[in-house]
Every structure is written in C-alpha cells, then in structure tokens.
The first five atom37 places (N, CA, C, CB, O) and aatype in JSON, in Angstrom:
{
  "aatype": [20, 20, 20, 20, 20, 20, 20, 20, 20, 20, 20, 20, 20, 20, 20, 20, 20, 20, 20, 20, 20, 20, 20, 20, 20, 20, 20, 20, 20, 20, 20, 20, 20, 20, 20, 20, 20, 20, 20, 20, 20, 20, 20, 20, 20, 20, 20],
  "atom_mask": [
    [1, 1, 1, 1, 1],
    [1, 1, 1, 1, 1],
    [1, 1, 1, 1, 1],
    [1, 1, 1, 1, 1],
    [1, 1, 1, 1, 1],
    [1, 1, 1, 1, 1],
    [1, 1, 1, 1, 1],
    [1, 1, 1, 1, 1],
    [1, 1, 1, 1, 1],
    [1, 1, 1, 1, 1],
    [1, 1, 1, 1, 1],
    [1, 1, 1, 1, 1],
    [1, 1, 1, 1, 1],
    [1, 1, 1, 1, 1],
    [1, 1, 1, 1, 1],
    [1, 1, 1, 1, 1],
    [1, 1, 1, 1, 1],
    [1, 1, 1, 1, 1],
    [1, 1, 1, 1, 1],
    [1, 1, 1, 1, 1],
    [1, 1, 1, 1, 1],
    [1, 1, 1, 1, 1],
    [1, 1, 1, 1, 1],
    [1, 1, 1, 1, 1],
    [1, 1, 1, 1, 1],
    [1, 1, 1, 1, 1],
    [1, 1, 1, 1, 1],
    [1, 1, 1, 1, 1],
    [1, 1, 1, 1, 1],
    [1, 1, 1, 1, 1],
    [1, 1, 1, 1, 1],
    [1, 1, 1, 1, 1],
    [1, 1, 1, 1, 1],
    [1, 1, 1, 1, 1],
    [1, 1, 1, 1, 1],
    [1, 1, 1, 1, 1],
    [1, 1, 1, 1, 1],
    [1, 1, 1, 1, 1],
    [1, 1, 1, 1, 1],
    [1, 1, 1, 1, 1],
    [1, 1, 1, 1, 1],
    [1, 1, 1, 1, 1],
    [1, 1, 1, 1, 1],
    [1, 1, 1, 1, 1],
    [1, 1, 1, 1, 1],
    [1, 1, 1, 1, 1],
    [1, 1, 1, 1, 1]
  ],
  "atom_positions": [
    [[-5.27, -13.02, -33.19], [-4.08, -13.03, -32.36], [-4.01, -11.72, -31.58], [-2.79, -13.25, -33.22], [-4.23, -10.6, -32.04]],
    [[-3.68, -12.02, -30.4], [-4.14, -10.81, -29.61], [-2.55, -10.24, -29.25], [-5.26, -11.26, -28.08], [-1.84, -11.12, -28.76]],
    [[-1.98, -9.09, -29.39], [-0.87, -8.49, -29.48], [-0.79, -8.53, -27.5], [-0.96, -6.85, -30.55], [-1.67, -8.49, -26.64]],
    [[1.13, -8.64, -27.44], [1.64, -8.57, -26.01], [2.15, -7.39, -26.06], [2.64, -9.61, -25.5], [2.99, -7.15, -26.94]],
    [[1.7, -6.22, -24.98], [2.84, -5.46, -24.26], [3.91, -5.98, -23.52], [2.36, -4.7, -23.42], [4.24, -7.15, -23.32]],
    [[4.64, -4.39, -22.98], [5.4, -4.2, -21.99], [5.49, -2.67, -21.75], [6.65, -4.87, -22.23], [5.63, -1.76, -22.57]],
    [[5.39, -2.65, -20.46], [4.91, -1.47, -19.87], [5.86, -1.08, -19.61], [4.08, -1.42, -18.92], [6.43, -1.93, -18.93]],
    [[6.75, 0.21, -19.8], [7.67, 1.06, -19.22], [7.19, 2.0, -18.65], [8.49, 1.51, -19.93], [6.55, 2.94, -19.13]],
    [[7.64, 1.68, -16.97], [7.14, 3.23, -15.87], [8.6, 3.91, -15.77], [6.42, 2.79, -13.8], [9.4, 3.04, -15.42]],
    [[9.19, 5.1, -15.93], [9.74, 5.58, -15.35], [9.14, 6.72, -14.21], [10.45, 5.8, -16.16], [8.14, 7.38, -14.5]],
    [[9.87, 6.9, -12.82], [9.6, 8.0, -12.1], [11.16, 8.42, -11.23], [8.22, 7.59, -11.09], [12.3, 7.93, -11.26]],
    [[10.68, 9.3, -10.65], [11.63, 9.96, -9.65], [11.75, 9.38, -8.58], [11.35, 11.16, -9.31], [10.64, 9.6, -8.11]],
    [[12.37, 8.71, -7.69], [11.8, 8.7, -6.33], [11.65, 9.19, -5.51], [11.95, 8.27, -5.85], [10.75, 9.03, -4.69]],
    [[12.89, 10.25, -5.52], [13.23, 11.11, -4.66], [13.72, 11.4, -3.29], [12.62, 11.45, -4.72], [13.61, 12.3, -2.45]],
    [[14.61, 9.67, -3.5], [15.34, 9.75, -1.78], [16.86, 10.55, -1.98], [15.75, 7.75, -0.96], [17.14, 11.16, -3.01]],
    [[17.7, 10.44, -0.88], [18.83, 11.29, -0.69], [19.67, 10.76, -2.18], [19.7, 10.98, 0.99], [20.22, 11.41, -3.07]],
    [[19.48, 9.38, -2.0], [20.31, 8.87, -3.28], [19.93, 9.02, -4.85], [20.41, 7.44, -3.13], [20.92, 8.97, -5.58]],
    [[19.38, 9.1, -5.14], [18.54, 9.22, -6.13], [18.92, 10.99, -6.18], [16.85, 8.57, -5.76], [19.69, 11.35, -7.07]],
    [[18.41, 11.94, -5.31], [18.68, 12.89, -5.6], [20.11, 13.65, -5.97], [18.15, 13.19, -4.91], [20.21, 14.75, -6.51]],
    [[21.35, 12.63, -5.48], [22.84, 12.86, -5.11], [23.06, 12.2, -6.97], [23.67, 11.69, -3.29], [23.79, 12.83, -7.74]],
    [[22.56, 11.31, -7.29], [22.48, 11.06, -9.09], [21.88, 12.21, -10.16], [21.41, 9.73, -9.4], [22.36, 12.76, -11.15]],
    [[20.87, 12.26, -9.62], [20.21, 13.6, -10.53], [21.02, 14.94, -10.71], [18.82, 14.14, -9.8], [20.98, 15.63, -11.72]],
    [[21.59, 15.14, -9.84], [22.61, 16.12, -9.43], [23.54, 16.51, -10.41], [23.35, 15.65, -8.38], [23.75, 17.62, -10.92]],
    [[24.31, 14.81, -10.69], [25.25, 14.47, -11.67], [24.78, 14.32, -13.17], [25.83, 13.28, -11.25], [25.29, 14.89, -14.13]],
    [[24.01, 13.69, -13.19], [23.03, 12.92, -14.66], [22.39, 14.45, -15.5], [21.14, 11.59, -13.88], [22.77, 15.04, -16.51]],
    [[21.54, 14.63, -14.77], [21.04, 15.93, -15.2], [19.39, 14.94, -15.63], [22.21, 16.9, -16.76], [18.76, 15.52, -16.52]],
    [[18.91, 14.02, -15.27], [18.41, 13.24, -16.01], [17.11, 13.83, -15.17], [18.95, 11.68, -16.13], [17.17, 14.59, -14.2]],
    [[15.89, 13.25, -15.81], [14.62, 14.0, -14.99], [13.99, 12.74, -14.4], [13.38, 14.96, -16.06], [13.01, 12.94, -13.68]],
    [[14.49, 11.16, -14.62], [13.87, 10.51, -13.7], [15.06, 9.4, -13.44], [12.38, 10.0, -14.17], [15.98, 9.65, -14.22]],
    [[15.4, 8.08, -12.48], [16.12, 7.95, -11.91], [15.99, 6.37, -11.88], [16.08, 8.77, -10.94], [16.9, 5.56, -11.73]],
    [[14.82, 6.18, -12.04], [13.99, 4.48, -11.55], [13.51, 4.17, -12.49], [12.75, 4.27, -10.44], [13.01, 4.99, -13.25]],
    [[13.52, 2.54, -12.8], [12.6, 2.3, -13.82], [12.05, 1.03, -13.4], [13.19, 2.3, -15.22], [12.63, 0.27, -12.63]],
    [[10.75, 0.8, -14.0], [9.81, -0.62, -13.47], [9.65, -0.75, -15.07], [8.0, -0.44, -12.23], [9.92, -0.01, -16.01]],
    [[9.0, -2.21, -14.91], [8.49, -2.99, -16.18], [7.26, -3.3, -15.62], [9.35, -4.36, -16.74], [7.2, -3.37, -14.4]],
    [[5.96, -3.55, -16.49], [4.56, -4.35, -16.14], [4.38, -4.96, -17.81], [2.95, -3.07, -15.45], [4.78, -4.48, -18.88]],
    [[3.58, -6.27, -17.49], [3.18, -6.34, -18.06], [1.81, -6.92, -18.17], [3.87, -6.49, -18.41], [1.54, -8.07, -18.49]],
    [[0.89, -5.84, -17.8], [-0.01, -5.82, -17.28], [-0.84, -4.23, -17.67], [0.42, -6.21, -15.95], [-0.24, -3.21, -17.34]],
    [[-1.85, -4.13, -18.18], [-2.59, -2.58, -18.28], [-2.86, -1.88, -17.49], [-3.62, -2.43, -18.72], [-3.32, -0.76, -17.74]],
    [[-2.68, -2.26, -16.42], [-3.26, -1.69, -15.08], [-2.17, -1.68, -14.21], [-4.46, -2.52, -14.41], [-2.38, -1.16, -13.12]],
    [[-1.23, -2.05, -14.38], [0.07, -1.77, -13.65], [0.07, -2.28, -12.72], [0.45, -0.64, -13.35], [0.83, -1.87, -11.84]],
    [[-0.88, -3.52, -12.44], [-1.19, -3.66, -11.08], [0.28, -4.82, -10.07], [-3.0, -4.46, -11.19], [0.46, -4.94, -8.86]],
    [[0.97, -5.38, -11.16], [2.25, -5.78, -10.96], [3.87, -5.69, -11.83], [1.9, -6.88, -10.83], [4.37, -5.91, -12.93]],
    [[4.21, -5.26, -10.62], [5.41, -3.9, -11.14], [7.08, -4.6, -11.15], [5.41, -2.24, -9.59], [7.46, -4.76, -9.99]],
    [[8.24, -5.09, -12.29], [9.03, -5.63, -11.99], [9.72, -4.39, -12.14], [9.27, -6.8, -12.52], [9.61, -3.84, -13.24]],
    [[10.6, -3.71, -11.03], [11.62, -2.84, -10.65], [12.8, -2.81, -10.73], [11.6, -2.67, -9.81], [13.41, -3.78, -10.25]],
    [[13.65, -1.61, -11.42], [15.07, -1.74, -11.32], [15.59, -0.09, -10.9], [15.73, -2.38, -12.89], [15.05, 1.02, -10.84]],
    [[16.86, -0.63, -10.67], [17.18, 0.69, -10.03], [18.41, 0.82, -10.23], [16.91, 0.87, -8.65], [19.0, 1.82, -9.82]]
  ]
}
C-alpha cells in the first residue's frame, strides 16, 4: 500500500497587500497552496 501526501507550500508574495498584513500579523509568510503531487507541479491556492 503505497502512502498519500499533501503538500503544504507556504510563501510571501509580496504585493502591496500582503505586505499592509505582514505589517499587522507579524507573520513571516502570508499565502498558502496545497499539492498533491512531489513535484509541485500542480498547485491548489489560498489566500
């Protein structure tokens, strides 16, 4: 039986908005995607 991931990417993005949150949050990244996939090669996004 071959075991399933799920890929958690967090990053920064670093537009005006994102930066106007960080500001407040204090948080070091802002975005988050899901894959489930090893290669990341398809990315489900939230924001």
């Amino acid at each position: 039986m071959q075991g399933k991931y799920i890929y958690i990417l967090l990053t920064d993005t670093g537009t005006l908005f994102t930066k106007s949150i960080k500001k407040y949050t204090k948080a070091p990244y802002n975005h988050a995607s899901i894959s489930f996939d090893r290669d990341l090669n398809e990315l489900y996004s939230f924001n």
